[in-house]
C-alpha positions in Angstrom: -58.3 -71.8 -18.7 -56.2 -73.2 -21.6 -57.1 -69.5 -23.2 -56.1 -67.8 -20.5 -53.1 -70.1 -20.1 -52.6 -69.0 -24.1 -53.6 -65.5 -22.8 -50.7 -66.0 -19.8 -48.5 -67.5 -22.7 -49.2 -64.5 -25.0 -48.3 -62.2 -21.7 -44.4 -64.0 -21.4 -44.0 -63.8 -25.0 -45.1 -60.0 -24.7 -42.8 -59.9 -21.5 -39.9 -62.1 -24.0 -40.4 -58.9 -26.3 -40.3 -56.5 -23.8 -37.1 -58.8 -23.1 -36.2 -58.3 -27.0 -36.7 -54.8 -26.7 -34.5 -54.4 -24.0 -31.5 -56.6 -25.6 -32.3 -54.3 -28.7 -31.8 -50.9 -26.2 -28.5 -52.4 -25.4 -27.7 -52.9 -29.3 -28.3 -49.0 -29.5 -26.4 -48.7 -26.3 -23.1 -50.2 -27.5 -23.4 -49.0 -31.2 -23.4 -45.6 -29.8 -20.6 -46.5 -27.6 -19.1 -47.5 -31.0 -19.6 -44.9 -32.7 -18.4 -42.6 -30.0 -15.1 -44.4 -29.8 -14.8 -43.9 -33.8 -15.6 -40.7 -33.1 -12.8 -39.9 -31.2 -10.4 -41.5 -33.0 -11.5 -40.1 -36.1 -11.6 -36.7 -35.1 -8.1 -35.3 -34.5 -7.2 -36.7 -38.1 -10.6 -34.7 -39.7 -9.4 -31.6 -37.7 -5.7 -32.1 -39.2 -7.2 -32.9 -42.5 -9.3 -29.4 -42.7 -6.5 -27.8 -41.3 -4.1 -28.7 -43.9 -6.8 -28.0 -47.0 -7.0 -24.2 -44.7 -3.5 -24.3 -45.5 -2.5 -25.3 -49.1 -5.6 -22.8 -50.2 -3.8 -19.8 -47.6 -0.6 -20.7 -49.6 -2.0 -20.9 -52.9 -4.1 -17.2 -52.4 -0.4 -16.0 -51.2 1.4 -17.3 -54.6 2.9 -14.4 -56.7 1.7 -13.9 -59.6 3.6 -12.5 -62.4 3.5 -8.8 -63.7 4.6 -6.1 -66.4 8.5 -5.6 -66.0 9.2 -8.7 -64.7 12.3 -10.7 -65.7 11.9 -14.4 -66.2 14.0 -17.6 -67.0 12.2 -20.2 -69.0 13.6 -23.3 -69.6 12.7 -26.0 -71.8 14.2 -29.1 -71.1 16.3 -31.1 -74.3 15.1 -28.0 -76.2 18.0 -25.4 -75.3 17.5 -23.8 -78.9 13.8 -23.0 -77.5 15.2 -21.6 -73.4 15.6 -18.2 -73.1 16.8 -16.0 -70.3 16.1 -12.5 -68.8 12.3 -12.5 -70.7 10.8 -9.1 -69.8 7.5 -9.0 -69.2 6.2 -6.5 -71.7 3.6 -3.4 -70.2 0.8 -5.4 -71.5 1.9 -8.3 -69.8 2.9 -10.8 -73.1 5.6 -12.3 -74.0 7.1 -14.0 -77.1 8.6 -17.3 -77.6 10.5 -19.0 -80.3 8.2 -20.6 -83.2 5.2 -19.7 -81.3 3.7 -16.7 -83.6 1.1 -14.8 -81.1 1.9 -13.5 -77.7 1.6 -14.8 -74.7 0.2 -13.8 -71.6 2.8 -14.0 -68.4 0.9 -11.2 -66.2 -1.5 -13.0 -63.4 -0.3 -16.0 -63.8 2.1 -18.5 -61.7 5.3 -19.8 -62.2 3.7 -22.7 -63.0 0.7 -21.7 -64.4 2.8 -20.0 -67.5 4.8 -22.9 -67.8 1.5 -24.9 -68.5 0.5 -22.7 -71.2 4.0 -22.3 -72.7 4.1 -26.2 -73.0 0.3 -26.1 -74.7 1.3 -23.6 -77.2 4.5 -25.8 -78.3 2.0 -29.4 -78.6 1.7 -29.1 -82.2 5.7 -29.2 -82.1 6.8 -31.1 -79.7 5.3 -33.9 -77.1 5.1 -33.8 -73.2 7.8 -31.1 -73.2 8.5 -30.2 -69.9 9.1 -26.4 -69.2 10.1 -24.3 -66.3 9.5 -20.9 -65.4 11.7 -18.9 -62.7 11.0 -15.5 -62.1 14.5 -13.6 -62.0 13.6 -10.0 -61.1 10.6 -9.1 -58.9 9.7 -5.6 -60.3 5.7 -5.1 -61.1 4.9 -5.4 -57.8 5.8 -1.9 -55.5 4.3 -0.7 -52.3 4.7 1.8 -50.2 4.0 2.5 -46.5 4.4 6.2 -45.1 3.0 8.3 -42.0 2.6 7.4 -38.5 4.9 4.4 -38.5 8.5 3.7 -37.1 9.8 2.7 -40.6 8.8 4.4 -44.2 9.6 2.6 -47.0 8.9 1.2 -50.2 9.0 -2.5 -50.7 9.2 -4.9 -53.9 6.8 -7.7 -53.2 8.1 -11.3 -54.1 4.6 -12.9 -52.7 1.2 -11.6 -51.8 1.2 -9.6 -48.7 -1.3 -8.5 -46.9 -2.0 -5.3 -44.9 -1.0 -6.4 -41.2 2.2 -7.8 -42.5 3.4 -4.9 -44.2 3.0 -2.9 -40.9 5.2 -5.1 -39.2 8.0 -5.0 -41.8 7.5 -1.3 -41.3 8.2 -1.8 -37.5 4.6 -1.2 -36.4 2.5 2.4 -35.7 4.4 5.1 -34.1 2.9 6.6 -30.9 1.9 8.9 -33.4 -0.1 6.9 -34.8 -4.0 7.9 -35.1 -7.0 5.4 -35.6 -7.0 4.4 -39.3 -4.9 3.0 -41.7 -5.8 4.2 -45.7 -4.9 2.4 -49.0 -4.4 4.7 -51.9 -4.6 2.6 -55.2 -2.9 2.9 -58.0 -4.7 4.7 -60.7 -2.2 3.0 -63.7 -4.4 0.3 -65.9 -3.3 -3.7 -64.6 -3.5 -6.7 -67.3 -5.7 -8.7 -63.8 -7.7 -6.0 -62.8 -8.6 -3.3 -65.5 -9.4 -0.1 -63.5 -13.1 1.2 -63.7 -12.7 5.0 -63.8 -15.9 6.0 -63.4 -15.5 4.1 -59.6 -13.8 7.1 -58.2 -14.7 5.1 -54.7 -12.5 1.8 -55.4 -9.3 4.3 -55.0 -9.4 4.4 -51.9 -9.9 2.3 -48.6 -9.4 3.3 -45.3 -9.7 0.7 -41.9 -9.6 1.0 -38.1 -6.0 0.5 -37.4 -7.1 -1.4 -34.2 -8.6 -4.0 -36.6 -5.9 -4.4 -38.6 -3.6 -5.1 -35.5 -6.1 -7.6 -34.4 -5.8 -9.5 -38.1 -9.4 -8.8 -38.3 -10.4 -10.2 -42.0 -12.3 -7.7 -43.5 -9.7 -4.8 -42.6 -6.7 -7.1 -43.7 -6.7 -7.1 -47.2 -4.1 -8.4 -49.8 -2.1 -5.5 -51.1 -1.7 -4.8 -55.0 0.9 -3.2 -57.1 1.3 0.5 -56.6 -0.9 1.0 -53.6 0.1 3.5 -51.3 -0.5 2.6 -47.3 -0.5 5.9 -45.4 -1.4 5.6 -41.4 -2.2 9.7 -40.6 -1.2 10.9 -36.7 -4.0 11.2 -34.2 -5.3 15.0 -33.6 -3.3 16.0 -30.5 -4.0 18.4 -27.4 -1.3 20.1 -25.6 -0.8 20.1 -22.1 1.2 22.9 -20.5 1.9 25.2 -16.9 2.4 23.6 -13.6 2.0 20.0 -14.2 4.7 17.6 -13.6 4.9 16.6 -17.2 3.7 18.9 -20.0 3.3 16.7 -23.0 1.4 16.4 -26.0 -1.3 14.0 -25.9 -2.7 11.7 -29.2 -6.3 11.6 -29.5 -6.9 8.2 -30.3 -9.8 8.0 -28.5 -12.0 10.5 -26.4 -10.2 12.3 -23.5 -11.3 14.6 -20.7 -9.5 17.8 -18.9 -8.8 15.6 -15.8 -8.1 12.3 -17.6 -5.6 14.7 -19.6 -4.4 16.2 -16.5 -3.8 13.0 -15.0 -2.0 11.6 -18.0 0.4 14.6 -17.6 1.3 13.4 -14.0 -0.7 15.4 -12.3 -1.1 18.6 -10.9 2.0 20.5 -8.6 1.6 22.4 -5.5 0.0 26.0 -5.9 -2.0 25.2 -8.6 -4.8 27.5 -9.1 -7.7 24.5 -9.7 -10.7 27.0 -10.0 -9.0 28.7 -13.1 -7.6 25.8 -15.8 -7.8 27.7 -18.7 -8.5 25.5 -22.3 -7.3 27.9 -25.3 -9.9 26.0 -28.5 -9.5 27.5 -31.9 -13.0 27.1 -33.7 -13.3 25.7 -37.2 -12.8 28.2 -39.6 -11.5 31.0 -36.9 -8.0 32.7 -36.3 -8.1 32.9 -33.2 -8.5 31.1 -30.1 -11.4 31.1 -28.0 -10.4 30.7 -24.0 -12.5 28.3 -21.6 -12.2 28.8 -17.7 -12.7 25.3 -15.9 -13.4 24.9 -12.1 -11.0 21.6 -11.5 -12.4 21.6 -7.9 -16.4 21.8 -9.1 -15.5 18.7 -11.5 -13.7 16.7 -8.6 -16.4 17.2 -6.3 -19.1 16.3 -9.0 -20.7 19.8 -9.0 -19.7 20.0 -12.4 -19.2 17.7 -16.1 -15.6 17.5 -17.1 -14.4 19.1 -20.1 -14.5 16.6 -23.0 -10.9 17.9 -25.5 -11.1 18.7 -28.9 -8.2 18.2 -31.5 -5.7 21.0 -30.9 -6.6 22.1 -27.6 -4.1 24.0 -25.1 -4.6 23.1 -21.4 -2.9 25.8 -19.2 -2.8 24.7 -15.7 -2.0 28.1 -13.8 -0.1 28.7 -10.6 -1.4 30.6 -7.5 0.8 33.6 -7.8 0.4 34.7 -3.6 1.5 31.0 -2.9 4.0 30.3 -4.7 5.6 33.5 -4.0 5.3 32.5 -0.3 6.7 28.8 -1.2 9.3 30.2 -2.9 10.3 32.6 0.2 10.0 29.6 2.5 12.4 27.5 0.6 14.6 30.2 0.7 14.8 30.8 4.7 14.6 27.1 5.8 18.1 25.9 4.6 19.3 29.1 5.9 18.1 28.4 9.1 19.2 25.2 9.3 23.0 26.1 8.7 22.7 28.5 11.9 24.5 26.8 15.1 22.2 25.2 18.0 22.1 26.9 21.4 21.1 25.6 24.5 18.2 27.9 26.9 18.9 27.2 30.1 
């Protein structure tokens, strides 16, 4: 019995450890609670913290960096013999400084990145020597923007710029405008970025103009000296004859006879639907070949609509015997109308 007392003894210190156990749940309990808490207060600073590193590296990518032609101020504090004013940045991108004998390099680097070295190179001379660098005239770094837009221009870059930003300082695409934007590079040797020749490819880039609008990354690149930004017009098809509004429509995207027609406003009275005639010049050919479309056939799904190619003349024809007889009516009716009313008894 006393066993089996021990054994019942044994039991409620099993059941005081299940009791342990239970207090020790609740420890995990509230830590988590805890660390849920610190959690939340933590958070909004991490999210402010990664924000701001997002920032100070956007803002150090975007510093301008200095280039041939350039015109700089450099100023050497306590040291005027040593300051010098309107330093051109040479084609090679050196420059020369008093007492120092070899060049030194100015193109790719910051403001402040030159005025580092320039304070190195004068050590042997002089001690902790503080030196500024202002850049005075922006000229190495030139783009241009021309084609489809609402603005050509050229522009002198004081920062990097990238390729979406440019287009808006160029007032956007025109309606013109087709579906790609291309980068010509500069072919002219750069101190940063020596040009491989034999990489005719690295010349040119060309990018969906819808994902540059959309700031997509990898179609938003920084733009370098010299490029060239050219956004070509869309291939167009013409729209003409008895439609409300005979316009010229951009391809920018695939377009049928009756999306085309519709786009035009529609067709007017009289219109002979069973003969729309599409006038397509072939690649290579002189002359234009002439399509007959059934409008009614495609409207009542007896037939596929017509899908346009670039240059294509829509001629929407009019019903000669009706409008002749429209035309006569219009003629009569205010006539009529002016005549005076009799009573028939």
């Amino acid at each position: 019995m006393a066993r089996t007392s021990g054994g019942g003894a044994a039991t409620a210190r099993n059941a005081g450890g299940e009791a342990a156990t239970a207090r020790t749940s609740g420890g995990e309990a509230a830590t988590g609670q805890t660390l849920t808490r610190w959690t939340k207060l933590f958070a909004p600073v991490l999210c402010a913290l990664l924000a701001l590193n997002w920032t100070v590296t956007a803002q150090q990518d975007d510093r301008y960096r200095i280039g041939p032609a350039d015109v700089l101020d450099i100023r050497i504090h306590n040291r005027p013999q040593l300051s010098r004013e309107a330093v051109r940045v040479e084609g090679n991108g050196m420059i020369r400084m008093p007492l120092i004998e070899s060049e030194i390099q100015a193109a790719c680097l910051t403001e402040g990145e030159l005025a580092k070295e320039i304070a190195t190179r004068y050590a042997k001379y002089y001690r902790n020597l503080q030196v500024d660098v202002f850049i005075k005239g922006y000229h190495s770094k030139q783009v241009a923007i021309i084609g489809a837009v609402n603005d050509q221009s050229r522009f002198e870059l004081q920062r990097r710029v990238r390729l979406l930003e440019l287009l808006t300082y160029a007032k956007g695409p025109s309606p013109k405008a087709g579906q790609t934007v291309n980068i010509v590079h500069s072919t002219a040797s750069s101190p940063c970025k020596p040009q491989n020749e034999s990489d005719v490819s690295s010349l040119f880039s060309s990018y969906k103009l819808s994902d540059v609008l959309r700031g997509d990354a990898a179609s938003n690149p920084y733009l370098e000296a010299g490029d060239i930004v050219t956004v070509p017009e869309a291939d167009q098809v013409y729209i003409v004859g008895n439609v409300f509004m005979p316009l010229t429509i951009p391809l920018r995207e695939p377009v049928t006879l009756t999306r085309a027609i519709a786009m035009a406003g529609g067709l007017k009275q009289d219109t002979k639907k069973d003969k729309i005639r599409v006038l397509r010049q072939e690649p290579g050919a002189t002359t234009r070949k002439e399509i007959t479309v059934d409008l009614t056939a495609i409207e009542k799904k007896r037939s596929e609509d017509l899908a346009l190619l670039p240059n294509d003349i829509v001629d929407v024809p009019t019903s000669a015997g009706k409008s002749f007889l429209r035309s006569l009516v219009q003629g009569v009716v205010p006539g009529v109308g002016q005549l005076p009313v009799r009573v028939v008894p």
